[in-house]
C-alpha positions in Angstrom: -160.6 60.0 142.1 -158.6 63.4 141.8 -158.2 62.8 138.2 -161.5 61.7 137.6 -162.4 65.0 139.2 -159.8 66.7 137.2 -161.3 65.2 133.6 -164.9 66.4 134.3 -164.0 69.7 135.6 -161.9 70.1 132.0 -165.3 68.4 130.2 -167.8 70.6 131.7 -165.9 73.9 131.3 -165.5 72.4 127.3 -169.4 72.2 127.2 -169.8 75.4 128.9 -167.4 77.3 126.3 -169.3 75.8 123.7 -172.7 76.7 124.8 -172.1 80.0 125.6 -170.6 80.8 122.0 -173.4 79.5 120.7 -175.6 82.2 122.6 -173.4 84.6 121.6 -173.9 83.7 118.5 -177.8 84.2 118.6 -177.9 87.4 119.6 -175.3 88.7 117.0 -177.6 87.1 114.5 -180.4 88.7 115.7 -178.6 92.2 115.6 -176.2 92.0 112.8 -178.3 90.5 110.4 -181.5 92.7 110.7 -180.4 95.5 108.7 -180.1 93.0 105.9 -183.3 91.2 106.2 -185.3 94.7 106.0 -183.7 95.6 102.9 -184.7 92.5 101.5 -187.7 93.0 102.6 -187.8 89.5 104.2 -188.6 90.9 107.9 -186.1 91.7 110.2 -186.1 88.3 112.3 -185.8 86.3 108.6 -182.2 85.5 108.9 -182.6 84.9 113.1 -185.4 82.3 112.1 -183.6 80.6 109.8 -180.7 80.5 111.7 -182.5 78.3 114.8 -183.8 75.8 112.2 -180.1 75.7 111.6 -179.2 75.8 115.4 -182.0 72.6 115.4 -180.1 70.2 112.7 -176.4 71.1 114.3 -178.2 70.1 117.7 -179.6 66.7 116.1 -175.8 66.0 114.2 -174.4 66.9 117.4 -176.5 64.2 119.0 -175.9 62.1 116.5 -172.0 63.2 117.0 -172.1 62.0 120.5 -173.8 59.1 120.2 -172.5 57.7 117.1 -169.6 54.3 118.1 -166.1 56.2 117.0 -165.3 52.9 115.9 -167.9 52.8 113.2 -166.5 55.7 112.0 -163.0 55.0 111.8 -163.9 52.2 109.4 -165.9 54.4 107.2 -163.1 57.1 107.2 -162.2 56.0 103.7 -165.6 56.3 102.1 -166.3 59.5 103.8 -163.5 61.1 102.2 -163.9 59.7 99.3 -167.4 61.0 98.8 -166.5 64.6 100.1 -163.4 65.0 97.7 -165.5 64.2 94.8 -168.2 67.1 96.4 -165.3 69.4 95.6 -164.6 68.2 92.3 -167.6 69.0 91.7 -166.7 72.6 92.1 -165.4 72.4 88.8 -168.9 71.3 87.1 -172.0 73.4 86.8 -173.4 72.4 90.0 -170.8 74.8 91.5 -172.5 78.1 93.0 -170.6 81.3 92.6 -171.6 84.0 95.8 -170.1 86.8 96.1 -167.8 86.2 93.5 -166.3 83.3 94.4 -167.8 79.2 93.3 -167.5 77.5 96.9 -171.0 76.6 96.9 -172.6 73.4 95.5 -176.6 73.7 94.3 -178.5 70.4 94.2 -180.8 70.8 91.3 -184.6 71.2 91.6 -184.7 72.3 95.6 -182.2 75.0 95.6 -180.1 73.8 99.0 -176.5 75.1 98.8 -173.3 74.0 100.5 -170.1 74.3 100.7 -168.5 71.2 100.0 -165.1 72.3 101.9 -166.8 72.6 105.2 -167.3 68.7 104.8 -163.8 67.8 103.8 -162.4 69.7 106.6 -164.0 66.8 109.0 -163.9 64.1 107.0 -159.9 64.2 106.3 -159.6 64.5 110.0 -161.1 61.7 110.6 -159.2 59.5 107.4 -155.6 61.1 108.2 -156.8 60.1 112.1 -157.0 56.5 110.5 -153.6 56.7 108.6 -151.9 57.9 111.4 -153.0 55.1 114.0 -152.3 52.9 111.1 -148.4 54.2 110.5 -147.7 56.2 113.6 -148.6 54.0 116.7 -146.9 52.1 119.3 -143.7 53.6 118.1 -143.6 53.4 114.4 -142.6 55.7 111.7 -143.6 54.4 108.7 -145.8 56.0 105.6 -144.9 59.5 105.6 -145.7 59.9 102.0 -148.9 58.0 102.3 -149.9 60.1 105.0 -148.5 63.4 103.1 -150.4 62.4 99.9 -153.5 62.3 101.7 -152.9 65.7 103.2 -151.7 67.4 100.1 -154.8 66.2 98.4 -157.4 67.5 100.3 -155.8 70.9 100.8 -155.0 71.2 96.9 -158.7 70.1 95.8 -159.9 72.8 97.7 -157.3 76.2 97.5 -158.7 76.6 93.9 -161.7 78.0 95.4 -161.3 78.2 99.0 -157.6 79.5 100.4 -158.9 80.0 103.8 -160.2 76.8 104.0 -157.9 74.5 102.9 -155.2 76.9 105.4 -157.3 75.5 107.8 -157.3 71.9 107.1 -154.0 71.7 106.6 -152.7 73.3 109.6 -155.0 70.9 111.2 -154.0 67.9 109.7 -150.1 68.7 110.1 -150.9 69.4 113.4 -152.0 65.8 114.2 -149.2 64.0 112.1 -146.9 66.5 114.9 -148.5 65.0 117.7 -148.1 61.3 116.4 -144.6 61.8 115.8 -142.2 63.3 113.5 -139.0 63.3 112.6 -136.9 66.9 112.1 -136.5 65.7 108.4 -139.8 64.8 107.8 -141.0 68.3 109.1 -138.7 70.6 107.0 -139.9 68.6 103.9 -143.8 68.9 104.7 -142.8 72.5 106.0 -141.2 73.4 102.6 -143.4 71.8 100.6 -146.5 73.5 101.8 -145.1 76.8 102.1 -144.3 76.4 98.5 -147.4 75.3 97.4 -148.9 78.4 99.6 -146.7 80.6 98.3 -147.5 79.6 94.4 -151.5 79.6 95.0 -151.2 83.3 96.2 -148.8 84.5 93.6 -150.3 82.7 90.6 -153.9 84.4 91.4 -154.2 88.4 91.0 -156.6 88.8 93.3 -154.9 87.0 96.2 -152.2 89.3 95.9 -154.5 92.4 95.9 -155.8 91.6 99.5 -152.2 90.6 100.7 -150.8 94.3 98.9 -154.5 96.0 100.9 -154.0 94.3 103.7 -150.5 96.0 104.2 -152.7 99.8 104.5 -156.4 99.4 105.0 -157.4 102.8 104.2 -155.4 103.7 101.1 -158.1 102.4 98.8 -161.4 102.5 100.7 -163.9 102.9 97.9 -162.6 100.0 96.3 -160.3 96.8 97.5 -159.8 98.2 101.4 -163.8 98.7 101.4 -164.3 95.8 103.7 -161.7 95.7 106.0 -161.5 99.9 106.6 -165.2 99.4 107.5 -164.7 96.3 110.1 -162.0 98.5 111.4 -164.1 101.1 111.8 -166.7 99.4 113.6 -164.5 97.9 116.0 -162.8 101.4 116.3 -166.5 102.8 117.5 -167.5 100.2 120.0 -163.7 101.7 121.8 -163.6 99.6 125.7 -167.7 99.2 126.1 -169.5 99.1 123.1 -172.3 101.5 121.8 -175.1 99.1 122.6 -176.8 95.8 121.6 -178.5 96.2 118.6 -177.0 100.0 118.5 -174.5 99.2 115.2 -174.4 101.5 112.8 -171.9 99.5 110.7 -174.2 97.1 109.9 -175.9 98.9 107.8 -174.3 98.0 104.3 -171.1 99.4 105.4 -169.9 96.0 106.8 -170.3 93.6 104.4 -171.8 89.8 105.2 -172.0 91.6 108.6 -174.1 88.3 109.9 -171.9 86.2 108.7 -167.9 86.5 107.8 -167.5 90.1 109.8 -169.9 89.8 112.8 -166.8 90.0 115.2 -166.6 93.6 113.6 -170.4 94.5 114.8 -169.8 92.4 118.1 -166.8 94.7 118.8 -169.1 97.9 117.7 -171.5 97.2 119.8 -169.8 95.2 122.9 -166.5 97.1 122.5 -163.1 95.7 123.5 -164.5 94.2 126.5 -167.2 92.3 124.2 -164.6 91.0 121.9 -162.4 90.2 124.6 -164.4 88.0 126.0 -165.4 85.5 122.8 -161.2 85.9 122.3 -161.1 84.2 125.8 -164.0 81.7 125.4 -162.1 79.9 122.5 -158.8 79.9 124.2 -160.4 78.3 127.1 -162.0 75.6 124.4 -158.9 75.7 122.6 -156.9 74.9 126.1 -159.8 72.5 127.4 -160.0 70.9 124.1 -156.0 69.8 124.2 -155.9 68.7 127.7 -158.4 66.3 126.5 -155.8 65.2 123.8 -153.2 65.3 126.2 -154.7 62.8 128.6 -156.0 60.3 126.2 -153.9 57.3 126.0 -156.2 56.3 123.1 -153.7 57.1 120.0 -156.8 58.0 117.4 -158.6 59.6 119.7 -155.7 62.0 120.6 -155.1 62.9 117.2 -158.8 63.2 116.1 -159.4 65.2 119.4 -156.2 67.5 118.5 -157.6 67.5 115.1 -161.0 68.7 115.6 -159.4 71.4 118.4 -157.3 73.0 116.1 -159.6 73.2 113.1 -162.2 74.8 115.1 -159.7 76.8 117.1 -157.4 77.9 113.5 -160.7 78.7 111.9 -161.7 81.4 114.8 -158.3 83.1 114.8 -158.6 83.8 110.8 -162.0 85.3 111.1 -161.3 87.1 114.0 -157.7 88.5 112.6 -159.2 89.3 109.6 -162.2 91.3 111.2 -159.4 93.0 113.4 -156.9 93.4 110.2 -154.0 91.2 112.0 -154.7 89.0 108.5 -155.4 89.4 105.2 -159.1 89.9 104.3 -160.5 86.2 103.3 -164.0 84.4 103.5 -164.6 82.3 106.4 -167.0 82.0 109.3 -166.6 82.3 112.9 -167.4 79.2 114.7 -170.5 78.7 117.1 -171.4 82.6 116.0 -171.8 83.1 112.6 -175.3 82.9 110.7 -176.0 79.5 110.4 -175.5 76.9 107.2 -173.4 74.1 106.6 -170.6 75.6 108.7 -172.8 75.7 111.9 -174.0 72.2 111.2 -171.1 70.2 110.8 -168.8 72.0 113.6 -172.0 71.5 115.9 -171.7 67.7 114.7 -167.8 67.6 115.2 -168.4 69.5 119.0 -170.6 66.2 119.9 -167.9 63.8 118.7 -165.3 65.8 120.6 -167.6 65.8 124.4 -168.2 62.2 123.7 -164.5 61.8 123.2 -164.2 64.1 126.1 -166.5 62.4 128.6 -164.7 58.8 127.9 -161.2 60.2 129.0 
């Protein structure tokens, strides 16, 4: 009975972390992203609207998350990845979407709906590798590294083309759940060296890359130009100081920060919440970081524990990039803060992966 009580004290506190990012999140919407939609000349609650249509689908796929049989699933993992690697191929056609300056987007002809393709993989390899894994990796066995490290080097390497910070993120997540199946010490320095190598040649073979790492090293020595985004997130978090300067109260918003509803909205949280603002959404996702591994941790389920550590750590890796870039711990690179940022694809699909992670929750 104590541990029953133990599991769904660790389950509600996971739901509770989860809803109350998500209200977070629709009040920075509201704020950040106003600014924006009167210089568009869209109306000033455009981008809120839109995002609760969005906040409505991730509700339904997070339903559909929940109630969905793992099983089922599992046996589609295949297909599913499958189908979502050849998204990103697509990346390479026509179809691909450039914002911003970079093509992560895909455009379905005729209706003009866009997505980013990545946002998919990142779920659907959790789920495949999750397959593999049980496959190669349970009740003792240690068999199919390079299958399993084939399937892991594939869908980060279809992805860094266009997305770095993306494909960082699934594969720290998938090596994260081949760690907690079991690995050998040689087996870890080879996938260690490997994919620092292959990190190592992505940054260095694109100019770019390089010119955010070399920015990133003193924010303010080219403001006007390449330190234009991160001087001005600094800023904003530098003017919100311990309290804030008031909800709705940014001035940083205001085509200083850029995507300020969206890839830096933990600048204008920390502008207008201050430290103790940013503080608190810091320790909301280490509690659902910490809740979501005890879940692993308990599970005596083999894929569910590497599914549930797989979905933790995507969700949890992705937060800590957005929120070390915004804070200029890490270099400047495009990607969303989960549960907060302006809805899309993003807020969709990690709505979708929160359901099949409290259903996994709820069964421990």
């Amino acid at each position: 009975m104590e541990k029953k009580n133990r599991n769904r004290q660790v389950y509600i506190t996971l739901f509770a972390s989860i809803v109350i990012l998500l209200t977070i999140g629709v009040f920075m919407v509201a704020s950040s992203s106003w600014s924006e939609g009167i210089q568009e000349g869209l109306g000033g609650s455009h981008f809120l609207k839109r995002h609760f249509v969005f906040l409505g689908i991730g509700f339904f796929a997070g339903v559909v998350g929940f109630l969905f049989p793992k099983n089922a699933i599992r046996k589609l993992s295949f297909v599913l990845w499958i189908v979502s690697m050849a998204m990103c191929l697509l990346l390479f056609t026509g179809l691909a979407k450039s914002v911003n300056g970079s093509a992560r987007w895909l455009e379905i002809p005729g209706i003009g709906f866009s997505f980013m393709p990545s946002d998919i993989l990142k779920y659907t390899s959790l789920f495949y590798v999750a397959n593999l894994l049980t496959i190669y990796r349970s009740r003792g066995k240690r068999e199919g590294f390079w299958i399993i490290l084939g399937v892991i080097a594939a869908s980060v390497a279809i992805i860094i083309l266009r997305d770095f910070s993306s494909a960082a993120v699934i594969g720290i997540a998938l090596v994260s759940m081949f760690f907690v199946a079991g690995i050998s010490g040689t087996e870890l320095i080879t996938m260690g060296g490997l994919g620092a190598a292959g990190f190592f040649f992505m940054i260095k073979a694109f100019a770019y890359r390089m010119e955010r790492l070399m920015s990133f090293r003193d924010p303010f020595d080219d403001i006007a130009d390449t330190d234009w985004q991160l001087a001005n997130s600094l800023y904003a978090l530098g003017m919100g100081s311990i309290t804030g300067v008031g909800y709705f109260q940014s001035r940083q918003k205001y085509s200083y920060v850029p995507e300020s509803y969206n890839d830096f909205i933990f600048a204008i949280l920390g502008e207008e919440f201050g430290f103790l603002g940013t503080s608190f959404v810091v320790l909301l996702f280490i509690v659902f970081v910490t809740c979501g591994l005890l879940v692993a941790y308990r599970k005596q389920n083999f894929y569910d524990k590497v599914l549930v550590t797989g979905i933790v750590t995507s969700i949890g890796v992705q937060a800590f990039f957005n929120m070390g870039v915004a804070s200029g711990i890490l270099p400047v690179t495009g990607i969303t803060l989960p549960y907060i940022s302006y809805g899309g694809t993003a807020l969709v699909l990690v709505m979708g992966m929160s359901g099949v992670l409290l259903d996994l929750a709820r069964r421990n």
